[in-house]
N, CA, C and O atoms as a CHARMM CRD file, in Angstrom:
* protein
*
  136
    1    1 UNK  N     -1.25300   0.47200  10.77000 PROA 1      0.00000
    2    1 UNK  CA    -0.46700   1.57500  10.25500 PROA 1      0.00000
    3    1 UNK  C     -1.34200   2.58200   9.51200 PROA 1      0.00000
    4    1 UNK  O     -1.00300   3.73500   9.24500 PROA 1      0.00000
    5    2 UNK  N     -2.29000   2.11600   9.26600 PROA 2      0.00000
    6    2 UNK  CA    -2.80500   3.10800   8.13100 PROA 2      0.00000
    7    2 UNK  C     -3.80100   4.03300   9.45300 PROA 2      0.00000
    8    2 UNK  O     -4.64300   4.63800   8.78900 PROA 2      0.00000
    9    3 UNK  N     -3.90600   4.18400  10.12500 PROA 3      0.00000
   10    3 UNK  CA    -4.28200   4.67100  11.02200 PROA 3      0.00000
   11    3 UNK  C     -3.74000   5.72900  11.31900 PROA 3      0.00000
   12    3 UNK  O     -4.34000   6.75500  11.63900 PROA 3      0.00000
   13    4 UNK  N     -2.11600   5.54000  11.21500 PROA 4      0.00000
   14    4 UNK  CA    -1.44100   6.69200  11.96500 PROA 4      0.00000
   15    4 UNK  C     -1.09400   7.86400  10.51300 PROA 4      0.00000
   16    4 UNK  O     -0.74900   9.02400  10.73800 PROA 4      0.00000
   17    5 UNK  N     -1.25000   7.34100   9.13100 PROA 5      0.00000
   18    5 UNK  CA    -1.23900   8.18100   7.91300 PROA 5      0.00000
   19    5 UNK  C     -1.95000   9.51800   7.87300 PROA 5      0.00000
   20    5 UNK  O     -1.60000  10.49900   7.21700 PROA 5      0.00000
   21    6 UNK  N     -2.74700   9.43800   8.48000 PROA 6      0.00000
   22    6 UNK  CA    -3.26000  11.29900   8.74300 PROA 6      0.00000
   23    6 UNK  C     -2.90700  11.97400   9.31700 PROA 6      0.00000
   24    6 UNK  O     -2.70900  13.16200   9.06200 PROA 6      0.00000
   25    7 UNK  N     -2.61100  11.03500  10.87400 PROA 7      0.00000
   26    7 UNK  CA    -1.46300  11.87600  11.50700 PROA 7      0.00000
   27    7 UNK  C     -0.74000  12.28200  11.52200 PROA 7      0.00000
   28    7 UNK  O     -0.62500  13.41900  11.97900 PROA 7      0.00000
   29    8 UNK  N      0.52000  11.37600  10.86300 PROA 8      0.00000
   30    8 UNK  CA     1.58600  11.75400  10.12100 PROA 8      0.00000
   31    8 UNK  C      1.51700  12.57400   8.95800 PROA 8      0.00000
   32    8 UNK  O      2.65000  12.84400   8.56000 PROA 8      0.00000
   33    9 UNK  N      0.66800  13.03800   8.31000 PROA 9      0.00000
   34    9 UNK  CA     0.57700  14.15500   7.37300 PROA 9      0.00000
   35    9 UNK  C      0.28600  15.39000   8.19600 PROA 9      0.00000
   36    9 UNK  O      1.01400  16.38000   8.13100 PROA 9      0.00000
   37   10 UNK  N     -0.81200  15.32300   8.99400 PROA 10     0.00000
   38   10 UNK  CA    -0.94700  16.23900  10.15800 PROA 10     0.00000
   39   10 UNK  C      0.01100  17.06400  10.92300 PROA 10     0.00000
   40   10 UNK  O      0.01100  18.22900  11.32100 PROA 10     0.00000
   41   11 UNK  N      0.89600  15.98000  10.99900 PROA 11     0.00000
   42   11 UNK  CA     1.86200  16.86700  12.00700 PROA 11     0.00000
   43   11 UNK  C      2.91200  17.94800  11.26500 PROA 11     0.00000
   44   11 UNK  O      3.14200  18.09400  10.06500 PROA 11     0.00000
   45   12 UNK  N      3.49300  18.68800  12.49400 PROA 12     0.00000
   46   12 UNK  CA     3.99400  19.89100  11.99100 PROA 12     0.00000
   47   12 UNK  C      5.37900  19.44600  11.92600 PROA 12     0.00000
   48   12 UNK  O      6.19800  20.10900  11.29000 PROA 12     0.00000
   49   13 UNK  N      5.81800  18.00900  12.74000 PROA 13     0.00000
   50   13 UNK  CA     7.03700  17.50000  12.23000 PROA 13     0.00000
   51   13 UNK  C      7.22700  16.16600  12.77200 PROA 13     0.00000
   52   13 UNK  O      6.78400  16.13600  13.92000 PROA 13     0.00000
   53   14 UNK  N      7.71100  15.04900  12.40200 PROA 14     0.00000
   54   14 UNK  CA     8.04900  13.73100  13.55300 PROA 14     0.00000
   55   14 UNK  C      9.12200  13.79200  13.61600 PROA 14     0.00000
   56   14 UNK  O      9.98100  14.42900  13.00600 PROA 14     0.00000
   57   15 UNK  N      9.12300  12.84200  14.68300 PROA 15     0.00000
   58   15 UNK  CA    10.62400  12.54700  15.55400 PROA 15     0.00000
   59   15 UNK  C     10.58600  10.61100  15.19800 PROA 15     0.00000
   60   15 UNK  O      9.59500  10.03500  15.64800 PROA 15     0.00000
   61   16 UNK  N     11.23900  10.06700  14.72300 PROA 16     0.00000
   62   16 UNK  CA    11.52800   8.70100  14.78000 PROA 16     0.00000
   63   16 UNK  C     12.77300   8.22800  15.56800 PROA 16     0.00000
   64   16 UNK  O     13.88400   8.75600  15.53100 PROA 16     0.00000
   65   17 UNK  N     12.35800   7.01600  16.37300 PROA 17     0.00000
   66   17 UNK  CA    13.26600   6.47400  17.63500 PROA 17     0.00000
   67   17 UNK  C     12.84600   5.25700  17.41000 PROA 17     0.00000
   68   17 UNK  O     11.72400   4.95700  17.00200 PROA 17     0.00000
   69   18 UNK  N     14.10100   4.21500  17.77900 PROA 18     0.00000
   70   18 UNK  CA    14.27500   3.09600  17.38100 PROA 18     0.00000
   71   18 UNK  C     15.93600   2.51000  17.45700 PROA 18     0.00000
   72   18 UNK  O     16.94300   2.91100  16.87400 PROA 18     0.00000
   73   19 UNK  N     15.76100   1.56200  18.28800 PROA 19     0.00000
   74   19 UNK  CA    17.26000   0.96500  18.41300 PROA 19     0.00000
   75   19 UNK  C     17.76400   0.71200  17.57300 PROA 19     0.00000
   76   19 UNK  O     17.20800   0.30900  16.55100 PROA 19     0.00000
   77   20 UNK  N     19.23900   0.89000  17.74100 PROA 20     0.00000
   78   20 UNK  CA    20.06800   0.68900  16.67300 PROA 20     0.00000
   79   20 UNK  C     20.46500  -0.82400  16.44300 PROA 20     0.00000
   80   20 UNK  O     20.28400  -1.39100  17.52000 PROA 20     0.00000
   81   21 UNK  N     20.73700  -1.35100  15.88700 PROA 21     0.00000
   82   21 UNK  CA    21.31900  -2.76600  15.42800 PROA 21     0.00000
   83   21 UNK  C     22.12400  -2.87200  13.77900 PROA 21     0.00000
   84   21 UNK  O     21.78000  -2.66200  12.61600 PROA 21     0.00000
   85   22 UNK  N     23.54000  -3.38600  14.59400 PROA 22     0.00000
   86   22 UNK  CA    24.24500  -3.41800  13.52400 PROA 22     0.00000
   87   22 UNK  C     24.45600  -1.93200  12.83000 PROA 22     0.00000
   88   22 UNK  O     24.53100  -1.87800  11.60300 PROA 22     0.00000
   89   23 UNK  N     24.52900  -1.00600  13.43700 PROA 23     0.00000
   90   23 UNK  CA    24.29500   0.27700  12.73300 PROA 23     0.00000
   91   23 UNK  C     23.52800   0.38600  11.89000 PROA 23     0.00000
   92   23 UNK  O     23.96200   0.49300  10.74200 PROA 23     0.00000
   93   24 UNK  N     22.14800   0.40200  12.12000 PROA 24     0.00000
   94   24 UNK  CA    21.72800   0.00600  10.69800 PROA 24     0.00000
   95   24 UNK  C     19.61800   0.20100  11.95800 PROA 24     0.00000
   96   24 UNK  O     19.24600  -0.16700  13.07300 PROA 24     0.00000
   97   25 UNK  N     19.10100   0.82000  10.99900 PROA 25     0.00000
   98   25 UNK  CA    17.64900   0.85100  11.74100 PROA 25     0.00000
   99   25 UNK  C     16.57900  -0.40400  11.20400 PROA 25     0.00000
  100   25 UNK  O     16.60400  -1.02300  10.14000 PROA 25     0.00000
  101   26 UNK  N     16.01300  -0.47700  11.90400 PROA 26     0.00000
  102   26 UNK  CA    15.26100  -1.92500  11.51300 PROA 26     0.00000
  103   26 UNK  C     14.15400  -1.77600  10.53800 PROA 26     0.00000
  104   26 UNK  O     13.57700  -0.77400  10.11600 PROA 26     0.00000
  105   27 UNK  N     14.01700  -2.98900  10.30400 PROA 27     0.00000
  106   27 UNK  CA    13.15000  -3.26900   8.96900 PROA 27     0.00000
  107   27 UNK  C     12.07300  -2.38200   9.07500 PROA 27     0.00000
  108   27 UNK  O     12.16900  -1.44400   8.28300 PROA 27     0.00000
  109   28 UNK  N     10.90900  -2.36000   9.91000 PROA 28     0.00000
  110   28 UNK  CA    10.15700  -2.13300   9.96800 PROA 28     0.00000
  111   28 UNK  C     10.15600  -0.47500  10.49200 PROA 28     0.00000
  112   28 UNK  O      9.12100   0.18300  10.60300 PROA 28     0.00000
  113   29 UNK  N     11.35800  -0.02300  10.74900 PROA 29     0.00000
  114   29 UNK  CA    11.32900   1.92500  10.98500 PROA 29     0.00000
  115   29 UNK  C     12.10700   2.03700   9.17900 PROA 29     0.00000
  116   29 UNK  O     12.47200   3.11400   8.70800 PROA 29     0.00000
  117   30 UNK  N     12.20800   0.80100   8.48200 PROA 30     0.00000
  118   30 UNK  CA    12.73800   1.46300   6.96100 PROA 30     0.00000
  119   30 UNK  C     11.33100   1.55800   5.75300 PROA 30     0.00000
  120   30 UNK  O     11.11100   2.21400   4.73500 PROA 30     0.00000
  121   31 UNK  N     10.34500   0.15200   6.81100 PROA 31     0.00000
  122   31 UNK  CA     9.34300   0.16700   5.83300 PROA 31     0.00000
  123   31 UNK  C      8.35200   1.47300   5.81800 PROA 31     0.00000
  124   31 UNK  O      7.64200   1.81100   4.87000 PROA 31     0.00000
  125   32 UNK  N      8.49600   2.28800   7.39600 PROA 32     0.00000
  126   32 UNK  CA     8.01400   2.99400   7.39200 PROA 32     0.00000
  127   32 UNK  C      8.39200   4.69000   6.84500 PROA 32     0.00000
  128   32 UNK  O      7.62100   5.60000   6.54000 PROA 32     0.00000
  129   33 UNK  N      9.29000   4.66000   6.86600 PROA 33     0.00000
  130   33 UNK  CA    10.06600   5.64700   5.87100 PROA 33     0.00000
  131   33 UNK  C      9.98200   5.66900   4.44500 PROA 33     0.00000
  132   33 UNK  O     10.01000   6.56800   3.60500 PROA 33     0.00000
  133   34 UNK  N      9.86700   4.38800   4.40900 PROA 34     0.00000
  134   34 UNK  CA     9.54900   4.17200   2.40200 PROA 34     0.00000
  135   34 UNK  C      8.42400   4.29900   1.92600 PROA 34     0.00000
  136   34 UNK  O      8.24800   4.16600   0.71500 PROA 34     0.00000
């Protein structure tokens, strides 16, 4: 992950995708948001 941290500052915007379950996004698209 720490790999993609420059990138993600870099960019001019992201898009996050990721199945839904339980209505609710998974652990690991929340850890990455936090």
């Amino acid at each position: 992950m720490t790999g993609l941290y420059p990138k993600v500052i870099e960019a001019q915007g992201l898009v996050l995708v990721c199945p839904v379950h339980n209505y609710n996004i998974t652990a690991w698209m929340k850890a990455f948001i936090d």
